[in-house]
C-alpha positions as CSV (number, residue, x, y, z in Angstrom):
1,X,0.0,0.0,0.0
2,X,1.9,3.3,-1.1
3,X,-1.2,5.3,-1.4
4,X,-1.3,8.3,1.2
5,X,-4.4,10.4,1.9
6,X,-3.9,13.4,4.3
7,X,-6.7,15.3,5.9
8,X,-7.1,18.9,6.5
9,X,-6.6,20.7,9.7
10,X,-9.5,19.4,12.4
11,X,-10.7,17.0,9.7
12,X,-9.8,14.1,11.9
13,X,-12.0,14.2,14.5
14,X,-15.2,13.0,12.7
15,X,-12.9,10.1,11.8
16,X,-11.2,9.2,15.4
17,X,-15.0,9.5,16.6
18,X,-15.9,6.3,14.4
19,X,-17.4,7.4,11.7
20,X,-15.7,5.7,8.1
21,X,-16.2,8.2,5.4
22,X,-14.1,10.9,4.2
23,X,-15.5,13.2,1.9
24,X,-13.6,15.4,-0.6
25,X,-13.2,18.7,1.0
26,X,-11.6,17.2,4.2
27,X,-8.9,16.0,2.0
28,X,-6.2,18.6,2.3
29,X,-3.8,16.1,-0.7
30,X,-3.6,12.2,-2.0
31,X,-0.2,10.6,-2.5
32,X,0.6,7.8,-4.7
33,X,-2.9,6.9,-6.5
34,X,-3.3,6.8,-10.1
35,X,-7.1,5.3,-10.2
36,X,-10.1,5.1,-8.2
37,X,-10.3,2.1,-5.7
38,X,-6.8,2.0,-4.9
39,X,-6.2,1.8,-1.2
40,X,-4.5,4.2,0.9
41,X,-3.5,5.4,4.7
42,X,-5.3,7.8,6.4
43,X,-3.1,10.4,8.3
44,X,-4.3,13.8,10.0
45,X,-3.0,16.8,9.4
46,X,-0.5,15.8,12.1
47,X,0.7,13.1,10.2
48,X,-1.0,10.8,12.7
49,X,-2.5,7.1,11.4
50,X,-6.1,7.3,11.6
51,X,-6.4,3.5,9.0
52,X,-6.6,2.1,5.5
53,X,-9.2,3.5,3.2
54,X,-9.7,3.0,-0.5
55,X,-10.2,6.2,-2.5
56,X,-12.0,7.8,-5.4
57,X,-11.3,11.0,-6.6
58,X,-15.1,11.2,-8.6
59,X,-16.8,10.7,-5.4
60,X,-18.7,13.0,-2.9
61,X,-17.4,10.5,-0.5
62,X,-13.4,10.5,-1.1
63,X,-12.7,7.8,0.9
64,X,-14.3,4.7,3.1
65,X,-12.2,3.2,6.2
66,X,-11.8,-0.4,6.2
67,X,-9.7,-1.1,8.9
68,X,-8.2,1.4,11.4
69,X,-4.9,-0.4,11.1
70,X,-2.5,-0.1,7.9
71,X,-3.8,-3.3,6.5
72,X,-4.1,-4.1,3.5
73,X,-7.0,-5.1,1.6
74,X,-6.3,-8.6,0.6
75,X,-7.6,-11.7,0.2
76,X,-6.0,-12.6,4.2
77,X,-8.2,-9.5,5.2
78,X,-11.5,-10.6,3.1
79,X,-11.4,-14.2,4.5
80,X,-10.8,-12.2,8.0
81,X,-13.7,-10.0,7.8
82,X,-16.2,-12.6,6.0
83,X,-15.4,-15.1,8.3
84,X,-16.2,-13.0,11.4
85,X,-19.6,-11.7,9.6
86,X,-20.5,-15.5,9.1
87,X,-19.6,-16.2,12.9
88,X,-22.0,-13.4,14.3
89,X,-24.7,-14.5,11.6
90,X,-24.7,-18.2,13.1
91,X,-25.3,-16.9,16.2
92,X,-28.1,-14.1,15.4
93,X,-29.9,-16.3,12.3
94,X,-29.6,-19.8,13.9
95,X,-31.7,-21.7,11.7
96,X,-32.5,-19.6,9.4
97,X,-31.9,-20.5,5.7
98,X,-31.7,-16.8,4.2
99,X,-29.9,-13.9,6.0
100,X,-27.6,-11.1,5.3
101,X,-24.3,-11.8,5.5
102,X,-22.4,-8.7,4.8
103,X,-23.6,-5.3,5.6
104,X,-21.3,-2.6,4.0
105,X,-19.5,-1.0,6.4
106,X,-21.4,-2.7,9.7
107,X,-19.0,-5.3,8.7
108,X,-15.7,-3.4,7.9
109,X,-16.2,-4.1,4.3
110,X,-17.6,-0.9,2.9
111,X,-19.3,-1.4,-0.1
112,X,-19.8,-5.1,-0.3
113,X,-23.7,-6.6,0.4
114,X,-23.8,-10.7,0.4
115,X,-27.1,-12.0,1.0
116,X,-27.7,-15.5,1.4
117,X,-30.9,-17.7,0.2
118,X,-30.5,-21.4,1.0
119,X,-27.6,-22.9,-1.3
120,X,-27.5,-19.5,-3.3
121,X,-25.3,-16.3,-2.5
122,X,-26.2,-13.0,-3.7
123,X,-23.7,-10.1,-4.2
124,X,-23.7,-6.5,-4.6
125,X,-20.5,-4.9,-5.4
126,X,-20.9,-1.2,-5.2
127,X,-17.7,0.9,-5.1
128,X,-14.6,1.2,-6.9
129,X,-12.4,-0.1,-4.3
130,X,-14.6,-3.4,-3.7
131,X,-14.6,-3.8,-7.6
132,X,-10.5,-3.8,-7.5
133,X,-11.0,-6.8,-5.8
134,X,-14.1,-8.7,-6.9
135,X,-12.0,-11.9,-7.4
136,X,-11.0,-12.1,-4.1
137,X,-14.8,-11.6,-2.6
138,X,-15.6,-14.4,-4.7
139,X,-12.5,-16.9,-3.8
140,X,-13.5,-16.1,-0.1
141,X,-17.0,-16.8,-0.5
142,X,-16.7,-20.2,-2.1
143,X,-14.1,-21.0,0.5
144,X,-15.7,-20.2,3.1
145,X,-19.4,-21.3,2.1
146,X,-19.1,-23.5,-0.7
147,X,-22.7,-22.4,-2.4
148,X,-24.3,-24.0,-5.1
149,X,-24.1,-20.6,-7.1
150,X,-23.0,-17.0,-6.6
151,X,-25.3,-15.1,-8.5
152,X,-24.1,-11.2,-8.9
153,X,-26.9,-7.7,-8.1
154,X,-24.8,-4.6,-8.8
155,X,-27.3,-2.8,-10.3
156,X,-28.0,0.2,-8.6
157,X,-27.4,3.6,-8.8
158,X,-24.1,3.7,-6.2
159,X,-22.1,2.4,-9.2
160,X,-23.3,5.0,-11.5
161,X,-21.9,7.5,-8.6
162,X,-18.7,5.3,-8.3
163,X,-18.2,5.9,-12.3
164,X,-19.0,1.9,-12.1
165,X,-21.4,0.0,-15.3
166,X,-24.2,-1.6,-13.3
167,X,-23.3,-5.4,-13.6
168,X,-25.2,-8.1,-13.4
169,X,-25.5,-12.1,-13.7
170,X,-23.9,-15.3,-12.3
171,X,-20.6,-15.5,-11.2
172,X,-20.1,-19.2,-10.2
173,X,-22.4,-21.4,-11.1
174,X,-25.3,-21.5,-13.3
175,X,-28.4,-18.8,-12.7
176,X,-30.6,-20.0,-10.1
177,X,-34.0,-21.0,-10.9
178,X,-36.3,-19.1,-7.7
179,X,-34.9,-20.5,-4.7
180,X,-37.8,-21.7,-2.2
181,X,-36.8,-20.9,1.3
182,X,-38.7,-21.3,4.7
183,X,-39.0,-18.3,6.9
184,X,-40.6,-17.6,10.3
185,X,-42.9,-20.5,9.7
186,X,-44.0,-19.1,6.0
187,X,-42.5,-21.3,2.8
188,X,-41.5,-18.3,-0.3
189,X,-40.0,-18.8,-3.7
190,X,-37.7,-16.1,-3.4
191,X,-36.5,-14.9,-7.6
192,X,-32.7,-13.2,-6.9
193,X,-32.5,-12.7,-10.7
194,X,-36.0,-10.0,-11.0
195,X,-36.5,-9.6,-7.1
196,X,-36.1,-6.4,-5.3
197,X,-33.0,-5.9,-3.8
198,X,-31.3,-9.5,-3.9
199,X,-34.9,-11.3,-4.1
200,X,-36.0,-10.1,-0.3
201,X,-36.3,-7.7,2.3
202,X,-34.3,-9.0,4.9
203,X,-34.1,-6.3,7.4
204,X,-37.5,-6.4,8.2
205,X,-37.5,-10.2,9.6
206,X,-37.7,-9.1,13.2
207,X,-39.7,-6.6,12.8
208,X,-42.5,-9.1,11.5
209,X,-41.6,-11.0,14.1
210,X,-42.7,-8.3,16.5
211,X,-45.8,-8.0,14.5
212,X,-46.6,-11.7,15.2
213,X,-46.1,-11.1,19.3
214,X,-48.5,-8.8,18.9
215,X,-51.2,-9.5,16.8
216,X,-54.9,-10.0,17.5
217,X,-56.4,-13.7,17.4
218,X,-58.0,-13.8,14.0
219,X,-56.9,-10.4,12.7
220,X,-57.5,-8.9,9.3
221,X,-54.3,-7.8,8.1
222,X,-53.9,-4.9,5.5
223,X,-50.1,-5.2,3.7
224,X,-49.7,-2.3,2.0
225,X,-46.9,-1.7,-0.4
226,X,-46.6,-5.6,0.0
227,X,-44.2,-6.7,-2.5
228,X,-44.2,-11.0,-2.1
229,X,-46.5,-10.6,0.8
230,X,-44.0,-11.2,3.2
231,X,-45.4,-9.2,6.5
232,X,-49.3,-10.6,5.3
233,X,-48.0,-14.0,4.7
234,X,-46.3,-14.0,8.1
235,X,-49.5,-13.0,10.1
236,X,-51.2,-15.5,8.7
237,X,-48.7,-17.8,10.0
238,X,-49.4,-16.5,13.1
239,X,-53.0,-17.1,13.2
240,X,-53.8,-14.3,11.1
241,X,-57.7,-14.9,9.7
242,X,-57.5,-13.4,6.4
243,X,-54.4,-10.8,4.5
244,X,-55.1,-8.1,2.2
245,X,-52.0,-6.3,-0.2
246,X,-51.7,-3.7,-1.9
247,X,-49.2,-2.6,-4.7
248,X,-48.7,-1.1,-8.1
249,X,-46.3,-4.2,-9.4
250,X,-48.2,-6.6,-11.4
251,X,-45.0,-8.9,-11.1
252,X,-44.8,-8.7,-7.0
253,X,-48.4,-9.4,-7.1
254,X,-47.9,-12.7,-8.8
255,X,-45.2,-13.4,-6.5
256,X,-47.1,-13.0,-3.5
257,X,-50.2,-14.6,-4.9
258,X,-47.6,-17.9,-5.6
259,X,-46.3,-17.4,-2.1
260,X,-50.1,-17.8,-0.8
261,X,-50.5,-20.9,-3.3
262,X,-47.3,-22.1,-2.0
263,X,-48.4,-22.3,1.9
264,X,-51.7,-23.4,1.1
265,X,-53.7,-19.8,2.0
266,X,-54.6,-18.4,-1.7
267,X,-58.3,-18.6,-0.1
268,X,-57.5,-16.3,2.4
269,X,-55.1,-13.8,0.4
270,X,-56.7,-10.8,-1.5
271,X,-53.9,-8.7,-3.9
272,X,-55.1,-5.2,-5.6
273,X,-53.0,-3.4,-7.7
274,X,-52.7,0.0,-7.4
275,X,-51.2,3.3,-5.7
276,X,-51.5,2.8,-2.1
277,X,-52.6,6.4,-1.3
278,X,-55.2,6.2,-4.1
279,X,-56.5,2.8,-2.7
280,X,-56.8,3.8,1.0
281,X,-58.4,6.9,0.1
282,X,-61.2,5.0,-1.6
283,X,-61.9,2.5,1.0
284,X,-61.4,5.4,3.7
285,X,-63.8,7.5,2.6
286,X,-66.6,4.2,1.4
287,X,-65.5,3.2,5.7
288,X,-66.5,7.0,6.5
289,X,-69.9,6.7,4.9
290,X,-73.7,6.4,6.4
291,X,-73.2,2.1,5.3
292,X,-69.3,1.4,6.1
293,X,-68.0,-1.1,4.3
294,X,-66.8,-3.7,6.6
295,X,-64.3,-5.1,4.3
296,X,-62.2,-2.4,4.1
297,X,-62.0,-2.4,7.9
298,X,-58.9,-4.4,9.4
299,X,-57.3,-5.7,12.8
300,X,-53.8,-4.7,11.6
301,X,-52.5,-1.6,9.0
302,X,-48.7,-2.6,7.5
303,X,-47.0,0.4,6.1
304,X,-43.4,-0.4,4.5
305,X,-42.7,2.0,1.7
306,X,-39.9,1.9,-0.3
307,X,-37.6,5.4,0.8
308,X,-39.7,8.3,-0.1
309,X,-37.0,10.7,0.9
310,X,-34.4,9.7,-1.4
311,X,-31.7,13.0,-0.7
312,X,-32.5,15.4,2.0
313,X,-33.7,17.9,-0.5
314,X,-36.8,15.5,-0.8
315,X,-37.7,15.2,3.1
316,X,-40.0,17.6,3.3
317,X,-42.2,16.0,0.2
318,X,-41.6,13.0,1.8
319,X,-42.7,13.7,5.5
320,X,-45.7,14.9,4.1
321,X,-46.5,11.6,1.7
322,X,-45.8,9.6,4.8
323,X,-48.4,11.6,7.0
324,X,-51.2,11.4,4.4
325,X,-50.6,7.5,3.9
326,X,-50.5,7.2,7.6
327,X,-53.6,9.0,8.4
328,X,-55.5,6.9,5.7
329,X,-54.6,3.6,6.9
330,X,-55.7,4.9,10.5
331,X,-58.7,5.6,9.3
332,X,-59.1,1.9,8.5
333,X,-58.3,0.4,11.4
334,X,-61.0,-0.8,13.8
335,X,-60.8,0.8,17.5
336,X,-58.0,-0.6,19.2
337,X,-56.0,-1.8,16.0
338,X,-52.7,-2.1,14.9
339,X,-50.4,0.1,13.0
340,X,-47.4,-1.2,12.1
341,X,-45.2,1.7,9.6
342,X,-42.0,1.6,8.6
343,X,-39.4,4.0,7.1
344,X,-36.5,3.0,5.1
345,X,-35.4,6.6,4.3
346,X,-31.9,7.9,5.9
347,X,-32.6,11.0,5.6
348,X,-35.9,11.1,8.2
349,X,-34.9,9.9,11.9
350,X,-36.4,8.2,14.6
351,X,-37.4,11.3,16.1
352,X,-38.8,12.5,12.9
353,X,-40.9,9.3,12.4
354,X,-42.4,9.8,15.8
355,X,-43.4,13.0,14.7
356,X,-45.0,12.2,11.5
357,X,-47.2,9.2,13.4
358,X,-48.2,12.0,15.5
359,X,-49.3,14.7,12.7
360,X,-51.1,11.6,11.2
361,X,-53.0,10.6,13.8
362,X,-53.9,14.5,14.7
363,X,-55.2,14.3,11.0
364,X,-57.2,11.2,11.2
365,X,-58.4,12.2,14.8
366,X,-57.1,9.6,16.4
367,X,-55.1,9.1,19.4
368,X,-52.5,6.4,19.3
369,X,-49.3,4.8,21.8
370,X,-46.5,3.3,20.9
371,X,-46.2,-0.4,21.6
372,X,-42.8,-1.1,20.1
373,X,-40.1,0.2,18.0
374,X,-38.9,-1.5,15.3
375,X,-35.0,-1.3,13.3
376,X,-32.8,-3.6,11.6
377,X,-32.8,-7.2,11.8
378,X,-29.6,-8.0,13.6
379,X,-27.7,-9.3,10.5
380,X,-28.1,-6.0,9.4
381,X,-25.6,-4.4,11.9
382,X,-24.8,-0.5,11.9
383,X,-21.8,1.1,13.2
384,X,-22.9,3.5,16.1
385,X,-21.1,6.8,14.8
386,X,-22.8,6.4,11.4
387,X,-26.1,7.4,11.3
388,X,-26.3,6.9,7.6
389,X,-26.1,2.8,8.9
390,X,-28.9,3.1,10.7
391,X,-31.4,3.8,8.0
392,X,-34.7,1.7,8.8
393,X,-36.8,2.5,11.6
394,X,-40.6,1.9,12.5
395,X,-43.3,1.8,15.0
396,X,-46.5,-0.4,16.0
397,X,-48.9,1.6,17.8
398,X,-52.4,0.8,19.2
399,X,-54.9,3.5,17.1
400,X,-58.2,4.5,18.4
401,X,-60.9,7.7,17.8
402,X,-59.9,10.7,19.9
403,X,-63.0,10.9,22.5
404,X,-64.3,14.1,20.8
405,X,-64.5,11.9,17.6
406,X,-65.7,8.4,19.3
C-alpha cells in the first residue's frame, strides 16, 4: 500500500470519533494513487494514522475506512472480515436458511452486500475499491461457504456514482431458478434474478416477528406496499384470519399470490393493484360513509414503503407523503387496531418518524401509543457513529378515535 491520503486541519476528529467516510473537501492532498479504488493510509494533518481506506477521486465520499490499522485489503483481510460476519450471523440467524451476511460497512467491508438464500449467494458490489478486488470476494465466499451458485446484483445507482457499469448475472455457477426458502414458519420462492434488492427484504424479519407477538387472534391484516406478501403472509402464519396487499407491481403481485399458493392460504389472500394512497383513500372514505364497508376495515395496518426521501432535498415532500398514507390507513383500522409503519429513508430519523405518526394521527383524529419500536434485523448491523447505517426504523402503535371523535 503506497497510497497516502492526508486530511485537513480538524478534519480528523469525525474520523477518530468512528465514523468511516471521508469526503472530498476534508482532503487537504492524496499521494501515490493513479485510479479510483486503490487503497491508501489515512493520516491527520498531524501526520497521525487514523487506517486504511480505499479512494475515489469522482466521489462525494473520497474515501471509506476499512480497517483502522495499515492493512491491506487482501484476500487474508477478506477471509478475515467474512469469516467473522459468518460467525455473528450463526449466532443471530440460527436456523434460518436466508440472511444477510455482509452489511457494508457494519461489517468493515464498505461497499460489499452478500445476501444468502438457502444454497444460493447474492452479491452486490458497489464501489470502486470493492470492484478492485471482486475476485478475491468471490474466492473467499466459495471458501468459506461452498454455495451451489453466486449469482451477482450490482445494479444500482451507487455504481453510477462510483463511475461503475451496473453489472449483473452469475458469477459461479449457473443462474438460479427461484430459490424456495422457509421463513418464520412461511415457505417463499424467493426470484434473486427479477427480485427487489437480492430477491428479499431482509431487514424487516424481526420486525415481522414483533408484529406476530402482537397480533390480535383472528386479525385482518392490510399489507400495503406488499411486495411477495411477506409481513401478510407471516400474520397468517401466526393465526392471522385473512391478509389483504396492496401494490402497483403486477409482477410482485404474482409473487405474493404464488407465495399464498405455495403455503396453502390463496383462499384467504386478496392482492389489488394500485397506488396505495389512491386505494386507501377510496376504502377510507366508502369506511367514513352512512353504510361502512366492513371489508375495508382491518385488525392490523402494515406500512413499508420503499424510501420516499431519497436526498435530504426530498424530506420535506416525503414527510408529508408519509403523514397522508398514515392518516389513511388509520382511518381503517378498527378501534384498538394495529399500526405497524416503517421508514427505510436515511434521511428522516427516529425522532422524525415519531413525529409524522403523531401529525397523522392528529389528521385522522385519532389518538394512538407506541407499543414497540422497530430497526434492523440484527444481521443488518450499523456502526454506532454512522447514522447513515442506521437507516430503517418503524413503530406499532395501538390507534383509536380521539373521545371528541368516538
Amino acid at each position: 500500500m503506497s497510497g497516502r491520503l492526508i486530511l485537513k486541519p480538524q478534519e480528523h476528529r469525525r474520523i477518530a470519533a468512528g465514523h468511516l467516510w471521508i469526503f472530498s473537501n476534508e482532503v487537504a492532498r492524496v499521494e501515490g494513487v493513479t485510479e479510483a479504488g486503490e487503497t491508501v493510509r489515512v493520516f491527520s494533518s498531524r501526520r497521525e494514522l487514523l487506517g486504511s481506506a480505499y479512494y475515489n477521486p469522482r466521489t462525494l465520499i473520497a474515501a471509506r475506512l476499512y480497517s483502522r490499522r495499515g492493512e491491506a485489503l487482501d484476500g487474508d483481510f477478506v477471509g478475515r472480515r467474512l469469516q467473522e460476519a459468518l460467525a455473528v450471523r450463526r449466532l443471530v440467524c440460527r436456523g434460518r436458511e436466508a440472511f444477510r451476511w455482509v452489511n457494508s460497512e457494519g461489517d468493515g467491508l464498505p461497499g460489499l452486500i452478500a445476501d444468502v438464500y438457502g444454497d444460493v449467494v447474492v452479491v452486490q458490489i458497489l464501489t470502486a475499491g470493492m470492484e478492485r478486488i471482486r475476485p478475491l470476494i468471490v474466492e473467499q465466499i466459495e471458501r468459506l461457504l461452498r454455495p451451489r451458485a453466486i449469482y451477482e446484483r450490482s445494479d444500482t445507482s451507487y455504481r453510477t456514482l462510483e463511475g461503475l457499469p451496473p453489472a449483473e448475472g452469475p458469477v459461479r455457477g449457473d443462474p438460479p431458478a427461484p430459490v424456495e426458502i422457509t421463513l418464520d414458519g412461511v415457505r417463499l420462492c424467493v426470484d434473486v434474478v427479477r427480485g427487489q434488492k437480492t430477491g428479499l427484504f431482509l431487514d424487516q424479519v424481526e420486525n415481522r416477528r414483533r408484529l406476530q407477538a402482537l397480533l390480535p387472534p383472528n386479525a385482518r391484516v392490510l399489507d400495503c406496499f406488499c411486495y411477495a406478501g411477506g409481513w401478510g403472509l407471516t400474520a397468517l402464519a401466526a393465526g392471522a384470519r385473512e391478509t389483504a396487499g396492496i401494490d402497483t407491481s403486477a409482477w410482485a403481485l404474482e409473487q405474493a399470490e404464488a407465495n399464498a399458493r405455495l403455503n396453502g392460504w390463496a383462499d384467504r389472500c386478496r392482492w389489488i393493484r394500485g397506488d396505495v394512497a389512491e386505494v386507501l383513500q377510496a376504502w377510507a372514505s366508502a369506511a367514513d360513509g352512512e353504510t361502512p364497508v366492513a371489508q375495508n376495515k382491518f385488525d392490523v395496518v402494515v406500512l413499508d414503503p420503499p424510501a420516499f426521501a431519497k436526498s435530504k432535498k426530498h424530506v420535506l415532500a416525503a414527510e408529508r407523503a408519509y403523514t397522508a398514507v398514515a392518516a389513511l390507513a388509520m382511518r381503517l383500522l378498527i378501534p384498538g387496531g394495529l399500526l405497524a409503519a416503517c421508514s427505510c429513508s436515511q434521511h428522516i430519523d427516529a425522532v422524525q418518524f415519531d413525529q409524522i405518526i403523531a401529525r397523522a394521527a392528529r389528521e385522522a383524529h385519532c389518538r394512538c401509543r407506541i407499543l414497540a419500536r422497530l430497526g434492523h434485523s440484527p444481521d443488518h448491523p450499523a456502526v454506532p457513529a454512522m447514522p447513515e447505517t442506521t437507516y430503517l426504523k418503524g413503530l406499532i402503535v395501538e390507534v383509536r378515535k380521539s373521545k371528541k371523535d368516538a
